[in-house]
VOPANU-862339 format. One record per residue (C-alpha): residue number from 1; residue in one letter; x negated, z negated, y. Coordinates in Angstrom, 2 decimals. Example, Ala and Ser with C-alpha at 12.3 -4.5 7.8 and 13.67 -1.06 7.14 Angstrom:
2
<pt><num>1</num><residuo>A</residuo><xx>-12.30</xx><zz>-7.80</zz><yy>-4.50</yy></pt>
<pt><num>2</num><residuo>S</residuo><xx>-13.67</xx><zz>-7.14</zz><yy>-1.06</yy></pt>
This chain:
48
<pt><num>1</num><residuo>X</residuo><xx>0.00</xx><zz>0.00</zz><yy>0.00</yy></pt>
<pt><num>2</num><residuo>X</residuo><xx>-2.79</xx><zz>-0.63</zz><yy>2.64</yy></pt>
<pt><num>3</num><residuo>X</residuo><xx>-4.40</xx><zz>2.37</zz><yy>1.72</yy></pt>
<pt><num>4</num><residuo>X</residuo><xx>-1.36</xx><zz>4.55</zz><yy>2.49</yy></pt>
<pt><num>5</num><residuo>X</residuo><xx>-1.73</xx><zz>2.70</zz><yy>6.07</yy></pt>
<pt><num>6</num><residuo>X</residuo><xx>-4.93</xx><zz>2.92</zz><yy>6.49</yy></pt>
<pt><num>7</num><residuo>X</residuo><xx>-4.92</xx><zz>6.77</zz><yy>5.57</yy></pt>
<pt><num>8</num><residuo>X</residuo><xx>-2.57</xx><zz>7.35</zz><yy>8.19</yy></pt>
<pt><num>9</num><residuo>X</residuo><xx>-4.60</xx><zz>5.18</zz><yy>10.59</yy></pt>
<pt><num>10</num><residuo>X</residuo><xx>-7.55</xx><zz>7.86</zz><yy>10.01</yy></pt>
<pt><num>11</num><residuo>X</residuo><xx>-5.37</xx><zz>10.56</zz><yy>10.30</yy></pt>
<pt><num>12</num><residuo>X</residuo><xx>-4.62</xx><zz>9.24</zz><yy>14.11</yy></pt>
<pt><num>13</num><residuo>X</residuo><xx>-7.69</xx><zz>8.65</zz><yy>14.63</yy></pt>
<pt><num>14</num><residuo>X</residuo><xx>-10.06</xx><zz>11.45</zz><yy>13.42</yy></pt>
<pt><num>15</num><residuo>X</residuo><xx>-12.93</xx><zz>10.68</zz><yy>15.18</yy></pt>
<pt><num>16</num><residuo>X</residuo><xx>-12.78</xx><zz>6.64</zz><yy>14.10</yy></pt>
<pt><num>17</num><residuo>X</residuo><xx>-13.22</xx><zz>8.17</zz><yy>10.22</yy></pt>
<pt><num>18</num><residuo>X</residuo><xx>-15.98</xx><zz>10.67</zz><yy>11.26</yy></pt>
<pt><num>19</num><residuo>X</residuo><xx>-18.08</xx><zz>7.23</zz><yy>12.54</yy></pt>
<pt><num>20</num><residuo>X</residuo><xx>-16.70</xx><zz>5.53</zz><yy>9.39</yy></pt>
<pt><num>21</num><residuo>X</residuo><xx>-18.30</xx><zz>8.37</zz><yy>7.00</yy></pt>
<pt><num>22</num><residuo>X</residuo><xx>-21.55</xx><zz>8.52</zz><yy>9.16</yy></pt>
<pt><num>23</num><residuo>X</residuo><xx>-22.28</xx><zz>4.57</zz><yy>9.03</yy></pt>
<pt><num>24</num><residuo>X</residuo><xx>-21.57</xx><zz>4.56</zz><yy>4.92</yy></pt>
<pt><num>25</num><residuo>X</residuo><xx>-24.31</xx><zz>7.69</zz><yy>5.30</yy></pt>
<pt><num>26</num><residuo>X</residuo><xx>-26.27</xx><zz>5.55</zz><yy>6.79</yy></pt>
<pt><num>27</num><residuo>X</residuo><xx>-25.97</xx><zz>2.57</zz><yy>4.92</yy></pt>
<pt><num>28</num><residuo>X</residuo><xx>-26.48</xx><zz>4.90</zz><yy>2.10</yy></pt>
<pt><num>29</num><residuo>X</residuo><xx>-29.82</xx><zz>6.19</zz><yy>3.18</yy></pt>
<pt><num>30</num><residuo>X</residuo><xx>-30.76</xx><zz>2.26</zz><yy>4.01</yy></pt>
<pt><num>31</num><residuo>X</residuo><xx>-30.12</xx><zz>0.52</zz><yy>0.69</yy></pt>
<pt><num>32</num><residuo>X</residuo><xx>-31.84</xx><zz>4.04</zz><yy>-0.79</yy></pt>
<pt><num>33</num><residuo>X</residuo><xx>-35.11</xx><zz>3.42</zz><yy>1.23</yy></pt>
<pt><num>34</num><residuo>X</residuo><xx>-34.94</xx><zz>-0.31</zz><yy>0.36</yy></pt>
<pt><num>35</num><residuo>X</residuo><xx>-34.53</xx><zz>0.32</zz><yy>-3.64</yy></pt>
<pt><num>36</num><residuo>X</residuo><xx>-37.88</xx><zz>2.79</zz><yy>-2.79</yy></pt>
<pt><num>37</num><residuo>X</residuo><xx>-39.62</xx><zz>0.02</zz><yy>-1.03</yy></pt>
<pt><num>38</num><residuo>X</residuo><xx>-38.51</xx><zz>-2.43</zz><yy>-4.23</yy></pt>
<pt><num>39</num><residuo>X</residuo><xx>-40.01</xx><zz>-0.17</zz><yy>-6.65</yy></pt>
<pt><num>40</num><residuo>X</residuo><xx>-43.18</xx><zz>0.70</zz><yy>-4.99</yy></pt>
<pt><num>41</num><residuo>X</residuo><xx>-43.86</xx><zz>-2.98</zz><yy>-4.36</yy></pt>
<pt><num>42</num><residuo>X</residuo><xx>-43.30</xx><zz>-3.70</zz><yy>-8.09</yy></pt>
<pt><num>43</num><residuo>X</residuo><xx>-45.46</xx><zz>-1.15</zz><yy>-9.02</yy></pt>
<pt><num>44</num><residuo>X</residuo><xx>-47.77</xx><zz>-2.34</zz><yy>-7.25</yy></pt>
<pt><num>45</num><residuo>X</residuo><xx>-47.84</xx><zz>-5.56</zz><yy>-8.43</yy></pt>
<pt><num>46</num><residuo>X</residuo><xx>-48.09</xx><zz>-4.41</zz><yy>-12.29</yy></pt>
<pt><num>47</num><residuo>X</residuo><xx>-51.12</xx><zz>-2.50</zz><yy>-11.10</yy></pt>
<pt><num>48</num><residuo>X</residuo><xx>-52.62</xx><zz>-5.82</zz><yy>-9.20</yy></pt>
């Protein structure tokens, strides 16, 4: 039931979802580099 709202919300507001879809792009892109970061540090400590 909320989603039904909150689709029509968006569709009022196109511009709201664009900024929506960018900052989950964005937060996508983050927790990727951070995962990267994770992995390289581990590696680096099996190497150590």
């Amino acid at each position: 039931m909320k989603r039904l709202m909150r689709q029509q919300g968006d569709e009022l507001k196109p511009e709201r979802s664009e900024g929506i879809k960018l900052m989950r792009m964005k937060e996508q892109k983050v927790s990727i580099r951070n995962k990267q970061l994770v992995e390289k540090k581990r590696i680096q400590k099996v190497k150590g």
